[in-house]
C-alpha positions as a printed Julia matrix, in Angstrom:
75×3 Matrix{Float64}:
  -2.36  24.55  -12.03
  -4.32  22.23   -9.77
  -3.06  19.55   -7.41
  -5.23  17.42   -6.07
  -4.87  14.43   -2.95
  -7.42  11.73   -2.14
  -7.29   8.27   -0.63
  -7.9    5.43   -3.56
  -7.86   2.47   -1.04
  -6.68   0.64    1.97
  -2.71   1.81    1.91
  -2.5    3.39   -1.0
  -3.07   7.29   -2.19
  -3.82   8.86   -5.45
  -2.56  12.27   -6.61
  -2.87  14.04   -9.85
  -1.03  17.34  -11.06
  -0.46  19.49  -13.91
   2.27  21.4   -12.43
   5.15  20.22  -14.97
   8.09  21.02  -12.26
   6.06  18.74   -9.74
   5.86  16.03  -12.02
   9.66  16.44  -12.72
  10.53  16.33   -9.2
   8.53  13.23   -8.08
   9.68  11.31  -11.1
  13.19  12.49  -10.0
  12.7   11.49   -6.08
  10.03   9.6    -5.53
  10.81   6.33   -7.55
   8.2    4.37   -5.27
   5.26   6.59   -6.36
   3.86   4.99   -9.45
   2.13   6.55  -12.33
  -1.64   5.68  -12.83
  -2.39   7.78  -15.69
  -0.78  10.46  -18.12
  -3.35  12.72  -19.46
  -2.87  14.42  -22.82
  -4.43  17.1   -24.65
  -3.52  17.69  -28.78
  -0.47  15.45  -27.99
   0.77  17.36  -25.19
   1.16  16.44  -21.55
  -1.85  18.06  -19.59
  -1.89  15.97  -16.01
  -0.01  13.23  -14.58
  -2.26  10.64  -11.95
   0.44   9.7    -9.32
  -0.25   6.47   -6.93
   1.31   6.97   -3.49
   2.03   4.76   -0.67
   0.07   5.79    2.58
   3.33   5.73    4.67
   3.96   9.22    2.56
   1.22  10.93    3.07
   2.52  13.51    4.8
   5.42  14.21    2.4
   2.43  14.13   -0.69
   0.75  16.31    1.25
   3.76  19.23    1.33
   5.01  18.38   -2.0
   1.06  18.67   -3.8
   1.22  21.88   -1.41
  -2.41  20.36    0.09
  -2.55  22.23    3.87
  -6.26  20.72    4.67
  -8.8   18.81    2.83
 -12.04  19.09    4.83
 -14.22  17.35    2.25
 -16.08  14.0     2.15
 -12.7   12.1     0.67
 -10.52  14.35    3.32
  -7.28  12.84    3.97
């Protein structure tokens, strides 16, 4: 399952998942996260696009389970 973290613009984050008990939990908790995109495949949830204040970063960070990101869109 992949989990992925990048910055989308000035105060604002963007995170996708396919872990299904991820997506469960931040629709449970994190009411302020909003969804971007749900992305299906034969009719059946693949990935869900998550769009995260910047403020959270660092709880996005342990709940995507993202330790570094030493790329060119590093957070």
């Amino acid at each position: 399952m992949r989990n992925d973290l990048w910055r989308l613009e000035p105060g604002w984050l963007a995170g996708y998942t396919e872990d299904r008990e991820l997506i469960r939990r931040i629709k449970r908790y994190k009411k302020d996260w909003r969804i971007m995109a749900d992305y299906f495949k034969y009719d059946r949830l693949v990935g869900v696009q998550f769009k995260i204040p910047i403020e959270q970063r660092r709880s996005a960070k342990r709940m995507f389970g993202i330790a570094e990101n030493k790329q060119k869109q590093a957070i």
